[in-house]
C-alpha positions as CSV (number, residue, x, y, z in Angstrom):
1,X,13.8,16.6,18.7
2,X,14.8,19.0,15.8
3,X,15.9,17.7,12.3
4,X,19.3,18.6,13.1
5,X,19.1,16.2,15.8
6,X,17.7,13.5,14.4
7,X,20.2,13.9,11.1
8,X,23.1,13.5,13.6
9,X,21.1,10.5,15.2
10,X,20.4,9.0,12.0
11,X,24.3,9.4,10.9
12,X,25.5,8.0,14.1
13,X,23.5,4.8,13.8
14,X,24.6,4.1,10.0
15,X,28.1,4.7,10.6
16,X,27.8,1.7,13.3
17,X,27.7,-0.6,10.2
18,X,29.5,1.4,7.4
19,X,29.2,-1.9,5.0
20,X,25.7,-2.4,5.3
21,X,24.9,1.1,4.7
22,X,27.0,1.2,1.8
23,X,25.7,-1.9,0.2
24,X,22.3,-1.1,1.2
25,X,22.8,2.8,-1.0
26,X,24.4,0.4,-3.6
27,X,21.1,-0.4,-5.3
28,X,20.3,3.7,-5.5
29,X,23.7,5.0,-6.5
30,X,23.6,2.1,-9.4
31,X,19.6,3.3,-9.8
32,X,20.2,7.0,-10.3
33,X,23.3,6.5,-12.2
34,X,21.0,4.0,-14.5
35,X,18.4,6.5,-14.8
36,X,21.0,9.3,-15.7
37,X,23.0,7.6,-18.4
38,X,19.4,6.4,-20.3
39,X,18.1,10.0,-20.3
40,X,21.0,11.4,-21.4
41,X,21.3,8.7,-24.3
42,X,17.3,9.0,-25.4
43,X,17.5,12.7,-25.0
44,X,21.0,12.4,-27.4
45,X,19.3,10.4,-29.6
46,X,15.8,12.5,-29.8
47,X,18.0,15.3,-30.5
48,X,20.1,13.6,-33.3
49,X,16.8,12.7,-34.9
50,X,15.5,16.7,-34.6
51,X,18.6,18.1,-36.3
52,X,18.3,15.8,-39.0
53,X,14.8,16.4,-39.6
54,X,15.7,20.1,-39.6
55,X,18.4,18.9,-42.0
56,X,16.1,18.2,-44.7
57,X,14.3,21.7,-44.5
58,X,11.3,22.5,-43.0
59,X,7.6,22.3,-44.6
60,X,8.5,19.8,-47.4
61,X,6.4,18.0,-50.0
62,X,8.0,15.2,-52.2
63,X,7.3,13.8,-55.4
64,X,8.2,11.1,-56.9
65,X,7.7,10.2,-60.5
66,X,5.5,6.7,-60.5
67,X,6.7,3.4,-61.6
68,X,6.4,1.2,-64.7
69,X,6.0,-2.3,-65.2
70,X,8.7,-4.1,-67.5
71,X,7.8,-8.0,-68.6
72,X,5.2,-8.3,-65.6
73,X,7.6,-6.7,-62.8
74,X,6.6,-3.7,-61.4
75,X,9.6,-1.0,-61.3
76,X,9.5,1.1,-57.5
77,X,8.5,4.8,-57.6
78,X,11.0,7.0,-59.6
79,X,11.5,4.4,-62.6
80,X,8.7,5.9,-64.9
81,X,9.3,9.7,-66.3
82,X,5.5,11.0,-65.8
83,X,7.2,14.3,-63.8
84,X,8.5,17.3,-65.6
85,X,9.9,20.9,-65.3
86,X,6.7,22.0,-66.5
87,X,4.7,20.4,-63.5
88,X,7.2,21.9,-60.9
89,X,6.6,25.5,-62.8
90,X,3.0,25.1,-62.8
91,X,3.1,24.1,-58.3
92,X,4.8,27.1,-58.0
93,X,2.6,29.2,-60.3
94,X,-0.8,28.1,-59.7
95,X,-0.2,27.4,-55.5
96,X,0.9,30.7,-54.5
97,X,2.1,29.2,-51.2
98,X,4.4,26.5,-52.6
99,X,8.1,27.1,-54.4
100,X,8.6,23.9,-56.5
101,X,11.9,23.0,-57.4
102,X,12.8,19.7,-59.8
103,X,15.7,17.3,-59.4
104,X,17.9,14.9,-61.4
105,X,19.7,12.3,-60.1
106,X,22.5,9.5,-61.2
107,X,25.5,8.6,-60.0
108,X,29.2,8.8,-61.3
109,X,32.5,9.1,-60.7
110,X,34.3,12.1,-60.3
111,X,38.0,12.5,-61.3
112,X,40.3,15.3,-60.0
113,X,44.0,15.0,-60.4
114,X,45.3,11.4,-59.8
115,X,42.1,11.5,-57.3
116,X,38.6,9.9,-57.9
117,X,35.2,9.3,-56.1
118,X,32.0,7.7,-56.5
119,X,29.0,10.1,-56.1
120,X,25.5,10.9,-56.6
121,X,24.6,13.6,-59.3
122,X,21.8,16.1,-58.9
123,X,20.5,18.6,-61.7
124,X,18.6,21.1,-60.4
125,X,17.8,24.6,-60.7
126,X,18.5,27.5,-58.7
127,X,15.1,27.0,-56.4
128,X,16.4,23.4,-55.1
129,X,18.6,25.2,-52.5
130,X,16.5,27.9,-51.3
131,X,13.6,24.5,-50.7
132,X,16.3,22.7,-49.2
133,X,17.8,25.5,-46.9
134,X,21.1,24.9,-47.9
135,X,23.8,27.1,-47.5
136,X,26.6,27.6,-49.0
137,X,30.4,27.4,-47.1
138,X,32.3,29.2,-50.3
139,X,31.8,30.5,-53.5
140,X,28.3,31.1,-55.2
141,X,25.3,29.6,-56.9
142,X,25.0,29.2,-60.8
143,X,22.1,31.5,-61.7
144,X,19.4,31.2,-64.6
145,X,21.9,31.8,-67.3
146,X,23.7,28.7,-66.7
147,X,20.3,26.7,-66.3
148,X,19.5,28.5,-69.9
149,X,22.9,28.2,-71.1
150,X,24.2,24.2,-69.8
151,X,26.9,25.8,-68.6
152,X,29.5,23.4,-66.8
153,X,29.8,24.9,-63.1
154,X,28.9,22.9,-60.2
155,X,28.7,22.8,-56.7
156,X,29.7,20.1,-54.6
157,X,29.0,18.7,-50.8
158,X,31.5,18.6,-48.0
159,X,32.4,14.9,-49.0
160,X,33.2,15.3,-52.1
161,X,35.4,18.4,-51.0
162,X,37.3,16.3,-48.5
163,X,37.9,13.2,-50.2
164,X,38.8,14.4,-53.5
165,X,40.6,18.0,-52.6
166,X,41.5,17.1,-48.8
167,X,43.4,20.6,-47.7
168,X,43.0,22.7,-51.4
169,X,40.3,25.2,-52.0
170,X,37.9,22.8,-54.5
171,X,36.4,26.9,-55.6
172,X,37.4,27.3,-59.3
173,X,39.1,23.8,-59.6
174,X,38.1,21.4,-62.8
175,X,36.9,18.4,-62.1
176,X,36.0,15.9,-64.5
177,X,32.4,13.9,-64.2
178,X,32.0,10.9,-66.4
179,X,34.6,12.9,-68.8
180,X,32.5,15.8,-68.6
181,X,35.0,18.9,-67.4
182,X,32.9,20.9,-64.4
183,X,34.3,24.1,-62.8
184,X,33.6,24.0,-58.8
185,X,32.1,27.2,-58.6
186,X,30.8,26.4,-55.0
187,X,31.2,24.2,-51.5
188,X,27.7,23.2,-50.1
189,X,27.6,23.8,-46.0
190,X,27.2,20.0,-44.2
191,X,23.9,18.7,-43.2
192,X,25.4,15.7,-42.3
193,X,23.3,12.0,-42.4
194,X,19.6,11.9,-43.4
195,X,16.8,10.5,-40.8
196,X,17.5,7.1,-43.2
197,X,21.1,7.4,-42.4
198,X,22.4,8.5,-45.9
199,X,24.8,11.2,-46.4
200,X,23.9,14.5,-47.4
201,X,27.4,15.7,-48.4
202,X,28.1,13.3,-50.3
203,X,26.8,15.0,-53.2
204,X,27.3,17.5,-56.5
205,X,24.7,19.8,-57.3
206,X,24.7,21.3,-61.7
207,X,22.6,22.9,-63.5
208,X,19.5,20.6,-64.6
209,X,20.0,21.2,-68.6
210,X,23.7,20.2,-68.1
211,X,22.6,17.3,-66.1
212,X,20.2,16.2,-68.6
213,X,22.1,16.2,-71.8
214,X,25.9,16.1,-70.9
215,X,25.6,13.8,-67.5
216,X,22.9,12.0,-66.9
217,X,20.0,12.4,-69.5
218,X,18.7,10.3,-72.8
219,X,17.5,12.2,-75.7
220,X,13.5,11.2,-74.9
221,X,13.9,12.6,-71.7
222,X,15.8,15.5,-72.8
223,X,12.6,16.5,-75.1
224,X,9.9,15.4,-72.6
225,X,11.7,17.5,-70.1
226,X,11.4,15.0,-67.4
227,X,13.2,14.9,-64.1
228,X,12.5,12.0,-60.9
229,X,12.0,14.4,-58.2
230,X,10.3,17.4,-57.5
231,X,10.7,19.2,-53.9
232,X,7.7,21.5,-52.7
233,X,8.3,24.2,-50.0
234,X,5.5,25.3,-48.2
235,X,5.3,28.8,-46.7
236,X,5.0,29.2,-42.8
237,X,1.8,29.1,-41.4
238,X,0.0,27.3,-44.2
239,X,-1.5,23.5,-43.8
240,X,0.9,21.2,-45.1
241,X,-2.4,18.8,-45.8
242,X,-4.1,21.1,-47.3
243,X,-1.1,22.1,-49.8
244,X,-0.1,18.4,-50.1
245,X,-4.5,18.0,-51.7
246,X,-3.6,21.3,-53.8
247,X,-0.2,19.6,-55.2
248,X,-2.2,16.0,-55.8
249,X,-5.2,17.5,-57.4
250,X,-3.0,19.8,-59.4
251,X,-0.6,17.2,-60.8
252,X,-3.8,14.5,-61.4
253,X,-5.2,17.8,-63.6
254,X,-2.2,18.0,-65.3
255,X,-1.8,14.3,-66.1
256,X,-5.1,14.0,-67.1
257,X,-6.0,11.3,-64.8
258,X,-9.5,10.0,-64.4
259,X,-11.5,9.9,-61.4
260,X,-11.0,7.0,-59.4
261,X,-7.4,6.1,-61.5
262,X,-4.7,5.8,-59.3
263,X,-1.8,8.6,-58.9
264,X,0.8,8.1,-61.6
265,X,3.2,9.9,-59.2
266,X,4.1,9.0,-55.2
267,X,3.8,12.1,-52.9
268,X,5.2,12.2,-49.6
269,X,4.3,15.2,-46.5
270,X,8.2,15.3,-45.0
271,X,6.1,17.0,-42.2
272,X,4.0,13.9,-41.1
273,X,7.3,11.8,-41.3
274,X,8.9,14.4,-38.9
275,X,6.6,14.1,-36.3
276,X,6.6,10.3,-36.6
277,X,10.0,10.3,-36.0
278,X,10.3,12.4,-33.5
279,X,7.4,10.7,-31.6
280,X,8.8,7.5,-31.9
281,X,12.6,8.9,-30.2
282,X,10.2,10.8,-27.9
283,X,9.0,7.6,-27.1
284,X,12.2,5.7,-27.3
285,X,13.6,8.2,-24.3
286,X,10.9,7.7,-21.8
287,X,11.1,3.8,-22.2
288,X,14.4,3.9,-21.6
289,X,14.4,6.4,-18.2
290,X,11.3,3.9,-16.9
291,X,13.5,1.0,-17.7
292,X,16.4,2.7,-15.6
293,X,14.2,3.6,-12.8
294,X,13.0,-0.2,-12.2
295,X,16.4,-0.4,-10.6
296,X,15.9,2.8,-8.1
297,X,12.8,0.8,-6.9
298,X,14.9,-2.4,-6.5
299,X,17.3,-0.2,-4.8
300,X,14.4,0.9,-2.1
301,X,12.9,-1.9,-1.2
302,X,16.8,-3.2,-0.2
303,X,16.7,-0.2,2.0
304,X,12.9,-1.0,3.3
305,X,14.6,-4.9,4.0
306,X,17.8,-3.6,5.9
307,X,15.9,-0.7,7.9
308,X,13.5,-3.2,9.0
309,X,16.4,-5.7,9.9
310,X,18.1,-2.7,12.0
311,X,14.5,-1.9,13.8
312,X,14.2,-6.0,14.8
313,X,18.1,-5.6,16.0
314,X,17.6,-1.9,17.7
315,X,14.4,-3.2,19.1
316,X,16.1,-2.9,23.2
317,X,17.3,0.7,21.8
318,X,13.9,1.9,21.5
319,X,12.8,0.4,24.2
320,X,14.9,2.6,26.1
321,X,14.2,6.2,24.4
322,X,11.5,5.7,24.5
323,X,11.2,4.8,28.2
324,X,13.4,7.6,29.1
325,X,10.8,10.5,27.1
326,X,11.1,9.9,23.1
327,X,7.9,10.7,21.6
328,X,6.8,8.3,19.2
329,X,7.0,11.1,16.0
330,X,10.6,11.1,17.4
331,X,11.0,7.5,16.9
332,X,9.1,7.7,13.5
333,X,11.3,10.4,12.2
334,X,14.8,9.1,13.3
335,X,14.1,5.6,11.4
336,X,12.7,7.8,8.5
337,X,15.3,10.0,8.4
338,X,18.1,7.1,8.4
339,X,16.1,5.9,5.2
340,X,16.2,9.2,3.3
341,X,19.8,9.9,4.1
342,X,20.6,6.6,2.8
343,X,18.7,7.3,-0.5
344,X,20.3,10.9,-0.8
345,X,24.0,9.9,-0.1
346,X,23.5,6.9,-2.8
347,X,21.4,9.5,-5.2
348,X,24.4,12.3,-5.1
349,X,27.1,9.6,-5.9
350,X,25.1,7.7,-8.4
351,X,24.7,11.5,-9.8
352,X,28.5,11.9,-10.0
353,X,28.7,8.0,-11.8
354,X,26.2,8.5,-14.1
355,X,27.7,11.6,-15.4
356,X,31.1,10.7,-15.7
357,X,29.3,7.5,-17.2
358,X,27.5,9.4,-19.8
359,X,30.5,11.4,-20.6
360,X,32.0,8.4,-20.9
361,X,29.6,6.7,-23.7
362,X,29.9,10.1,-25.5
363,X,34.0,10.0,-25.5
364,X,34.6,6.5,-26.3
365,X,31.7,5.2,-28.2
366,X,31.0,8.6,-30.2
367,X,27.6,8.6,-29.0
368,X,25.4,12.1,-28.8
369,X,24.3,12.7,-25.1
370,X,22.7,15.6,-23.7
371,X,23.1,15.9,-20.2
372,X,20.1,18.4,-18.7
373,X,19.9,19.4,-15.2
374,X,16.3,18.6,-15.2
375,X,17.1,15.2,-15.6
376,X,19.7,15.3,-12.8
377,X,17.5,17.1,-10.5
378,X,14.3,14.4,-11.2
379,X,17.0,11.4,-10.9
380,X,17.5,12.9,-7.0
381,X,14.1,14.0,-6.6
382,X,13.2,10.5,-7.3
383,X,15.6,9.0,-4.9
384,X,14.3,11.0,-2.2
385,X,10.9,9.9,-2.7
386,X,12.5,6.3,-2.8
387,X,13.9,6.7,0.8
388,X,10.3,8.2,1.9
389,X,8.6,5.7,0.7
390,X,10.5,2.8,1.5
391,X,11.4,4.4,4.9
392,X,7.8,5.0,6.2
393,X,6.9,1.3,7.2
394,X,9.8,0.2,8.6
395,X,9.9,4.2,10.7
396,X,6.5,3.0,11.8
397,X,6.8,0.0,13.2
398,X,9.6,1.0,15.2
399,X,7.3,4.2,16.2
400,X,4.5,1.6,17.1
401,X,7.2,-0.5,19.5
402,X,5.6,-1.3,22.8
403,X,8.2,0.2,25.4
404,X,7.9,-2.8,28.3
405,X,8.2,-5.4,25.0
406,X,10.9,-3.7,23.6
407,X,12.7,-4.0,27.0
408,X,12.0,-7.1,27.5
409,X,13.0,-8.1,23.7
410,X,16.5,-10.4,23.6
């Protein structure tokens, strides 16, 4: 018998007991549309994860002044002042392969008309935002004149824009910062939340010497020249860890640390962070698509239990072809090709669930999703093998049916 033949067969014989076949494909369509909807939330979520990473810049080193120790309690990383301008000039001079760039930070609220927000404050020169790879959406950068000069221009993140200007064009306006009045001489393009959910926008970006003694600095740490941060760029190509050594052994130099003496500064590889982070979404994803396919395999062996109820109940049925000149391979495939229709049918509608699921999740819940065909194409692939699996014992016994006992059989 051809396929054709044994497809009409196999159709004729589930549409005899249209509820059963539907409630038998049940456990597939809710299996693929399981699998479909968990893929396309891990993949969502992997890909969140990338673009913030990205987000951050690529090839990054951070520093991080150390900590100090005030009546027995030890202070976290960033509450001493043992990094300067000087160490950042002397990455970038003496590691050809590095740009350094220092940071300020504080906080403070900004006024603009009857209009006011709580921010976070960053001095910085005019190498933070080529390290950073940030953009900008209007306007232009301060250049070294205003670093020489404390000039009061600053540039501000798509946050501050919208909640203190809302529809005006924040270039050239004054805003005042802790009474302090700044030009806006640029808007920062969005990088959106961090990978530890903070928001980048929410931010204003001056000149480091205005920072330091109009904003946020202390006449000690205007002398010393000290700042919390400093961010190191790496060029392409070049090991991060064997920059990240360079850096350390550098700044120990520098600090005249002895041997053995621990790091008076924290430094961080953004790089190795990355790939954690992405390993564990990574990870995330695939134990979510196994989780979802548990329930395609619950799915076939409710098709293996009805197909082998149908062979006990058919049992007279075969008795007869077979009497009358099937072959047993005829038998075999008609059973087995009852199973895989039943596992297709159920894998193209759970298909057409879990999408309209998915797209569901991503409307209401504001959730990303990224819906591949791959994914799609493996969640049917899989259902097929389901129904061939599944299928082949039960399309066996009935192949293996003695014809006089099947006759006989009440």
């Amino acid at each position: 018998m051809t396929l054709f033949g044994l497809l009409r067969v196999a159709m004729r014989a589930l549409a005899v007991s249209k509820l059963r076949s539907a409630l038998t494909m049940l456990g597939i369509i809710i299996g693929v549309a399981a699998v479909i909807v968990m893929i396309a939330v891990g993949a969502g979520a992997q890909a969140r994860v990338e673009e913030q990473i990205r987000s951050l810049g690529s090839n990054l080193l951070l520093i991080l002044s150390g900590a100090t120790t005030s009546g027995g309690v030890r202070m976290g990383f960033g509450s001493g002042q043992t990094l300067s301008e000087d160490d950042a000039a002397a990455i970038s001079r003496e590691i050809p392969e590095t740009l350094a760039a220092p940071a300020l930070r504080g906080t403070a609220q900004v006024i603009w008309g009857n209009q006011n927000w709580s921010t976070v404050i960053f001095g910085i020169t005019p190498e933070y935002v080529e390290v950073r790879q940030w953009e900008l959406a209007a306007g232009h950068m301060f250049d070294p004149t205003d670093i020489a000069g404390a000039t009061k221009v600053c540039l501000i993140g798509q946050t501050v824009a919208r909640q203190l200007f809302g529809g005006v064009d924040p270039v050239g306006q004054v805003i005042r910062v802790r009474r302090v009045p700044f030009t806006v001489i640029g808007v920062l393009e969005g990088k959106g939340q961090s990978m530890m959910g903070s928001d980048q926008d929410d931010l204003i970006l001056m000149p480091i010497t205005t920072a330091r003694n109009r904003v946020l600095g202390a006449s000690a740490r205007a002398k010393q020249r000290s700042v919390g941060t400093i961010w190191v760029k790496v060029q392409e190509g070049h090991d991060m860890k064997a920059a990240e050594e360079q850096v350390r052994a550098l700044l120990r130099q520098r600090h005249r640390l002895q041997p053995g003496a621990d790091d008076d500064f924290s430094l961080r590889n953004l790089e190795e962070v990355a790939a954690t982070q992405e390993a564990s979404s990574r990870v995330l994803a695939l134990l979510l698509a196994a989780v979802a396919s548990v329930s395609l395999v619950v799915g076939g062996i409710g098709i293996m239990n009805i197909m082998l109820v149908s062979v006990t109940e058919r049992t007279r049925e075969i008795g007869l072809r077979m009497a009358v000149g099937a072959r047993t391979r005829d038998i075999l495939g008609q059973f087995l090709v009852e199973a895989v229709t039943l596992s297709l049918i159920g894998g193209l509608v759970g298909v057409l669930i879990g999408v309209g699921t998915a797209m569901g999740i991503a409307e209401l819940a504001g959730w990303r999703i990224v819906l591949a065909p791959e994914s799609v194409m493996l969640a049917v692939a899989f259902a097929f093998a389901i129904g061939v699996f599944f299928g082949f014992y039960p399309a066996r016994k009935a192949a293996r049916l003695n014809p006089v006992e099947a006759l006989r059989f009440e």
